[in-house]
N, C-alpha and C positions, 0 to 999 in steps of 0.2 A: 244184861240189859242193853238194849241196840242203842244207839245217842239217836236222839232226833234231828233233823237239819232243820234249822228257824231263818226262815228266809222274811221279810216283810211281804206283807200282800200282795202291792202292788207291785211287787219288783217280781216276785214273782209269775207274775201275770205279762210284766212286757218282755221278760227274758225269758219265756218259756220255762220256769223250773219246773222238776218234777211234779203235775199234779197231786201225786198221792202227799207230796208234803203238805198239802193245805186243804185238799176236796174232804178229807175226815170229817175239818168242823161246818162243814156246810154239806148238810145229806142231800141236798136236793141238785147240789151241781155233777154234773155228767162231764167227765172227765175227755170223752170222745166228741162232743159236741163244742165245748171250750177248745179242744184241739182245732178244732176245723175250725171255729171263727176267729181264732188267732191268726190259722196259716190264710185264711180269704181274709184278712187284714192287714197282711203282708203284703198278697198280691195286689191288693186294692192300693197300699202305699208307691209301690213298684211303677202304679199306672205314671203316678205325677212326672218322674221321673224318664219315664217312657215319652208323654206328653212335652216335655222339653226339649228332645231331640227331635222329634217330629217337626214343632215350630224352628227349633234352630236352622234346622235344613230347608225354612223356605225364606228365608230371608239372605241379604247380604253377606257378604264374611263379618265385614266390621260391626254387623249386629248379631253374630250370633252368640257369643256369651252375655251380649243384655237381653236375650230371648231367654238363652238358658235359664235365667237369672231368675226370671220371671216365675216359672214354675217351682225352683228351687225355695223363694223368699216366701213362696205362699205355704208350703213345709212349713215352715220356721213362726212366721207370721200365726197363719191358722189355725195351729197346734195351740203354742201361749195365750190366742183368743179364746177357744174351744175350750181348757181344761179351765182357765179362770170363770168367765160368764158363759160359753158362746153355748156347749152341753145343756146349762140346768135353764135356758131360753130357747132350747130347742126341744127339752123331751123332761124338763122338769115339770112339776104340778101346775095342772094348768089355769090360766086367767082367761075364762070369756072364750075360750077358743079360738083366742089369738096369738097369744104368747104362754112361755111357760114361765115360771117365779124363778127368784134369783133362790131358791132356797138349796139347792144343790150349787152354789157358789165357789169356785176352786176344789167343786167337785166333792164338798163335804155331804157324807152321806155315802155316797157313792163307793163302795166297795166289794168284796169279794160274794158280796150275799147276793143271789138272785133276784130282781126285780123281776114279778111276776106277771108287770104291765106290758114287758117286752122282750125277757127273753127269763122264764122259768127254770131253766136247765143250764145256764152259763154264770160266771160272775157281773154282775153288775159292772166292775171296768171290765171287762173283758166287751163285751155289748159299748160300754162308751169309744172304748179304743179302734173297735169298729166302722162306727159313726163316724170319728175324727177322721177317718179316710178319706170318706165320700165330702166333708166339708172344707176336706183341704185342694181338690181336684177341683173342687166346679166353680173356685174364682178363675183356680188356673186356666181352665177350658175357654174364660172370655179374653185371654194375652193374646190369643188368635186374631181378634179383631182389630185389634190395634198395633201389634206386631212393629217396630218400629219407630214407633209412630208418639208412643209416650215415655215421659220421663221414668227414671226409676225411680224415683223420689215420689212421682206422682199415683204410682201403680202401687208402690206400698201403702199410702195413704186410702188408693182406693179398693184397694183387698179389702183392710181393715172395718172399711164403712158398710161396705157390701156385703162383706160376711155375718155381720151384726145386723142389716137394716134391711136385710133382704134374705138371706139363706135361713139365718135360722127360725125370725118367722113361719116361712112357707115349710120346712122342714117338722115345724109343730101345726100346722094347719092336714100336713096328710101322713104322718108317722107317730106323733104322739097322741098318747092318749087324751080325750078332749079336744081333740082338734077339729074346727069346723068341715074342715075337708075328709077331713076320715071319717066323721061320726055321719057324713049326707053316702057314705059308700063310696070312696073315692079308693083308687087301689092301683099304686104305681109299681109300675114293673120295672124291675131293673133301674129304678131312679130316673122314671123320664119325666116326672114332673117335676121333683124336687133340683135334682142335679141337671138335667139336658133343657130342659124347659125354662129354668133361672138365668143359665149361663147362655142360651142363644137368644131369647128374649133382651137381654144385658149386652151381650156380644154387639146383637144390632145397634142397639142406642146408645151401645158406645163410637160406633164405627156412622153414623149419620151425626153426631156433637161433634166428632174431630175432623168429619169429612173427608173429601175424596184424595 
């Protein structure tokens, strides 16, 4: 008799383990399809980081590891907001078509079983771990406008506010199910409303409050 490998779920799912150790008890996930939006959740991770050097290099010497910093903290930051509330308020069951319930809360629920709302053929985190990409880039995208220009202290506080009061709203308005904006036919390409649309709308009104 062959010994089985018992990996947990989700560890399985951020470390890449062998699919066939887990797709068994779930017949409906596709083991090729979980591949590929792992690896374009990788690449998606990768941007932030990219994004950091980019800004480093247009600023000062003596600011550029507080530029770095900026995109690095929003990693860190956005990840701990996203798996506790930030996910089941952006693509949990929805309210009114504005927001989504706390009821996927530190992501209970949320597991290796297919959600058939949004992604039928993957696991359930594999699909959240996803999303957490795109939510952790697009506070980052607005450090452009201020570059400089804010405290670290102050940029942390306002990732945190922005991600919650603003991102994942509108992220349940054109991406989840229920959502006012997707149910009128709304349909974003490549995140330009949710992600590019947020953060340069954001970008400006942060860069006209601090001024010239």
């Amino acid at each position: 008799m062959k010994k089985q490998l018992i990996i947990p779920n989700s560890l399985a799912v951020l470390l890449g383990a062998p699919l066939s150790a887990w797709a068994e008890g779930t017949a409906k996930v596709d083991p090729g399809d979980t591949a590929f939006v792992l690896l374009s959740a990788a690449l998606v991770m990768l941007m932030t980081p990219g994004l950091a050097m980019f800004y480093g290099g247009m600023v000062r010497r003596k600011n550029v590891l507080g530029t770095l910093m900026h995109s690095f903290v929003a990693i860190a930051l956005v990840s701990v907001q996203w798996i506790l509330f930030g996910y089941s308020l952006s693509f949990g069951p929805d309210i009114h078509g504005i927001i989504g319930s706390l009821d996927w809360i530190g992501l209970r629920g949320v597991g290796i079983d297919p959600n058939p709302d949004y992604a039928s053929t993957i696991p359930h985190m594999a699909f959240m771990i996803y999303q957490a990409m795109f939510a952790v880039i697009t506070p980052a995208l607005i450090a452009g406008a201020f570059a400089e220009r804010m405290k670290f202290s102050a940029f942390r506080r306002f990732t945190l506010r922005w991600s919650t009061i603003v991102y994942d709203p509108v992220a349940h308005w054109v991406w989840s199910t229920g959502g006012w904006l997707r149910n009128m036919g709304a349909l974003d390409f490549a995140g330009g409303i949710v992600v590019h649309i947020t953060s340069g709308i954001s970008a400006l009104a942060a860069a006209l409050v601090i001024g010239k």
